[in-house]
C-alpha positions in Angstrom: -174.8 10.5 -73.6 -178.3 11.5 -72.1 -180.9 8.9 -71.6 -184.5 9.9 -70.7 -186.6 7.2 -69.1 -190.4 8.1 -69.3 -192.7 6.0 -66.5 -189.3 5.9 -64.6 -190.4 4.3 -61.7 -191.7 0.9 -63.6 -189.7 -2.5 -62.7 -187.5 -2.9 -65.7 -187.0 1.1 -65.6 -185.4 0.8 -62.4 -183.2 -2.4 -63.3 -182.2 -0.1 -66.0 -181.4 2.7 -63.8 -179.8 0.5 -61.6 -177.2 -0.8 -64.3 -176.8 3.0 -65.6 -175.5 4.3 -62.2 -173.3 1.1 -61.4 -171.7 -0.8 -64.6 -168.7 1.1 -65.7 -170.0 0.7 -69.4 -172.4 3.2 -68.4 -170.4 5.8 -66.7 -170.8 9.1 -68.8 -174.4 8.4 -69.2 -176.3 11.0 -67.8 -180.4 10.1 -66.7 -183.3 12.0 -66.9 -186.1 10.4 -65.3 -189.8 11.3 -65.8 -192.6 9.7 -63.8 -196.2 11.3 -62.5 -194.2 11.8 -59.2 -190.9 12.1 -59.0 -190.9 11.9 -55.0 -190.7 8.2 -55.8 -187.3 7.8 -56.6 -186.1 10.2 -54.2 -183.7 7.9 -53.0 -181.7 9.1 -56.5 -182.0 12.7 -55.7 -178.8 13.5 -54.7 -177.3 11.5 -57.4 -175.2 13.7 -60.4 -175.9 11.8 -62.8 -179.1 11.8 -62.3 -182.2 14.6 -62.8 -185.8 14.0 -62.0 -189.1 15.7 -63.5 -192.8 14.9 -62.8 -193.8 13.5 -66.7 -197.5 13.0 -67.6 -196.8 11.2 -70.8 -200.2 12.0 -71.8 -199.3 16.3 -71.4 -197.5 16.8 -74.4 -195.7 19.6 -72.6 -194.4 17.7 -69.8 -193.0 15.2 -72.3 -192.1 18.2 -74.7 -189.6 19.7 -72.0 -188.7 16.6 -70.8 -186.8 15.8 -73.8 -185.2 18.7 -74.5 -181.0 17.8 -75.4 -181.8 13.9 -74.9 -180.2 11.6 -77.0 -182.3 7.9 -76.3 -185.7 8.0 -74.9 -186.7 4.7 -73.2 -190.6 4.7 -72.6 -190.9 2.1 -70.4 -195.0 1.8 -70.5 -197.1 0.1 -73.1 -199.4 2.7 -74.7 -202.8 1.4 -74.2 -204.3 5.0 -75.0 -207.7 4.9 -77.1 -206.0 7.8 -78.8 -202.7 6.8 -78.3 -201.8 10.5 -76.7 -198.5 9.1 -75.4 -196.9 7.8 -78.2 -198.1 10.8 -80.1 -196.7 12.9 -77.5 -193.1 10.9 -77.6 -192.5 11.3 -81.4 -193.7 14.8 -81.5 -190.7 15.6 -79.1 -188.2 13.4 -80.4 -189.0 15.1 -83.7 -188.3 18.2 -82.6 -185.1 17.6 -80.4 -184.0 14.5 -82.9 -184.0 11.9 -80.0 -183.7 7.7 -80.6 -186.7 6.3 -79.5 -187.1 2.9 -77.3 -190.6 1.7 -77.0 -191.8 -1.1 -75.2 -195.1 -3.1 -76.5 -196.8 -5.7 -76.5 -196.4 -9.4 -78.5 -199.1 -10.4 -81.2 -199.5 -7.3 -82.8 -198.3 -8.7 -85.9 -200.1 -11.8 -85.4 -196.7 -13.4 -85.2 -197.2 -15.5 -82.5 -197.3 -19.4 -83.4 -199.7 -21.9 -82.4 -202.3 -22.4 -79.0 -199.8 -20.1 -77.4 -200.4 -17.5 -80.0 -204.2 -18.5 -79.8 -204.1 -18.1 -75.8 -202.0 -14.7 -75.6 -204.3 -13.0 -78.4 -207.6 -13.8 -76.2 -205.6 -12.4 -73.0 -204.4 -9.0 -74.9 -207.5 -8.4 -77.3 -209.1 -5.3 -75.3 -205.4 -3.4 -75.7 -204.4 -4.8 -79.3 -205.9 -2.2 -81.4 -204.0 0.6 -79.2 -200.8 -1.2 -78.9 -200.8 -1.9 -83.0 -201.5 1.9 -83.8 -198.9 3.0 -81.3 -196.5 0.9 -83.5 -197.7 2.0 -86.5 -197.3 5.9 -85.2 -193.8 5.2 -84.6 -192.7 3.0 -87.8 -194.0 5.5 -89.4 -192.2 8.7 -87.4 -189.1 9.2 -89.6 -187.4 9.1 -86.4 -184.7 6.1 -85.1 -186.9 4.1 -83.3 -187.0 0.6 -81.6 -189.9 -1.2 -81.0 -189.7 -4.3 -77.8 -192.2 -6.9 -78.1 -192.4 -8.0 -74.9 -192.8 -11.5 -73.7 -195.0 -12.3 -70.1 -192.3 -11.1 -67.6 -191.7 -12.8 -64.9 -188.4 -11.6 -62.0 -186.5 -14.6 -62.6 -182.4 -13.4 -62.6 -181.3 -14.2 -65.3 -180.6 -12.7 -69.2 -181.9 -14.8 -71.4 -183.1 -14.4 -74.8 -183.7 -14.8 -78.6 -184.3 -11.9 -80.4 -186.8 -12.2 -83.5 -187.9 -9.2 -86.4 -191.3 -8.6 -87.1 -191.3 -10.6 -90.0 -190.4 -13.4 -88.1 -192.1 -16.7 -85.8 -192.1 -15.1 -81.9 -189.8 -17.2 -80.5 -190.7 -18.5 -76.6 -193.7 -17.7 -74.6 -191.8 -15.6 -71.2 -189.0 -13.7 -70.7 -187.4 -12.5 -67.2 -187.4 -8.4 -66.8 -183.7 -8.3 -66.6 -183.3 -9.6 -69.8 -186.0 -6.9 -71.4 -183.2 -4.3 -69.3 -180.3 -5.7 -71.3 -181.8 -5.5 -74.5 -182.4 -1.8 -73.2 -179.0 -1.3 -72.0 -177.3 -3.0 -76.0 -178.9 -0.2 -77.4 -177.9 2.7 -75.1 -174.3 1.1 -75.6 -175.1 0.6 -79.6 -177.7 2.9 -80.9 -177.5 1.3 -84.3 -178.2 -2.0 -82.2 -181.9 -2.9 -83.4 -182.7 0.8 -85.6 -186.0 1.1 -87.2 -186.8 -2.2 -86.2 -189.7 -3.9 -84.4 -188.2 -6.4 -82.5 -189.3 -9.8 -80.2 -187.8 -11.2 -77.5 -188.4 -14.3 -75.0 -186.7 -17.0 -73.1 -185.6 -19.4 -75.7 -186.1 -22.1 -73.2 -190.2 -21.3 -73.1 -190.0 -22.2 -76.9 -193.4 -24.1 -77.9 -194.8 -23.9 -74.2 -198.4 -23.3 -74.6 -198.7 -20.7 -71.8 -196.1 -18.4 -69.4 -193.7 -19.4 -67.2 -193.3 -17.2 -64.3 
């Protein structure tokens, strides 16, 4: 399998990475990783399973030949875009090269978050939700095979930890550790039917009715 990890260099990327190159589940998976400068994870260089590009995700021909033979793209980087030029630039390329597409974005955009914690997260994320809700509206409505994360507040905590809601369904928990976004990753590279064409939430089931993150 070939996974391409776009803003490669981000903290759950690298856990990702991380797991790829060590966990035998994960052995004939081959990375590409695209970041704005790729001299950042030098330290994989010499790695054969890996390859590194320089990605602007907002060039649609660095992500274009980026993706060229992939089988999973994970964008690890919320679109914030006013024009959303990423995510227009990631399901133009899957399109073409019929790539699965991970997405990671933010909680609330379905207005699916319950009570003053749901109150208190829509204040904080207001200037980004109209972005973040067309970017997931862009790719619903791809035709590709497409997961969507809705993403807790992270915090580093080690642990996996989670309860996994749908998009018509009560968000679940207020925080979520990183590694546990990662594994969620890391089903669907093992599963790509894990999750398809779904919009999916996921938190800490022990922040459950908390009325603010837990870092």
């Amino acid at each position: 399998m070939k996974l391409l990890i776009l803003a490669a260099n981000g903290q759950i990327a690298r856990i990702v990475e991380q797991r790829v190159l060590t966990e035998d589940a994960f052995k004939d998976v081959q990375l590409t990783l695209g970041l704005r400068n790729s001299q950042r994870l030098a330290q994989l260089a010499d790695n054969p399973r890996v390859r590194l590009v320089d990605v602007d995700l907002t060039s649609a021909k660095d992500v274009a030949d980026a993706m060229v033979g992939q089988d999973i793209v994970f964008v690890a980087v919320v679109d914030h875009g006013s024009d959303n030029a990423m995510t227009k630039n990631v399901v133009s390329a899957a399109r073409t090269n019929g790539t699965r597409v991970i997405a990671t974005n933010i909680l609330g955009i379905y207005n699916e978050v319950p009570g003053e914690f749901g109150r208190w997260n829509l204040e904080m994320v207001k200037s980004g939700l109209q972005a973040a809700v067309a970017a997931d509206e862009l790719l619903a409505n791809s035709g590709l095979d497409f997961t969507t994360l809705r993403l807790p507040w992270l915090n580093d905590r080690d642990d996996v930890k989670y309860t996994i809601t749908s998009r018509d369904e009560p968000f679940v928990g207020v925080s979520g550790s990183r590694q546990s976004v990662a594994d969620v990753v890391l089903r669907i590279v093992a599963d790509p039917t894990f999750a398809i064409n779904d919009s999916i939430g996921l938190a800490d089931p022990d922040t459950e009715d908390l009325a603010r993150p837990v870092y």
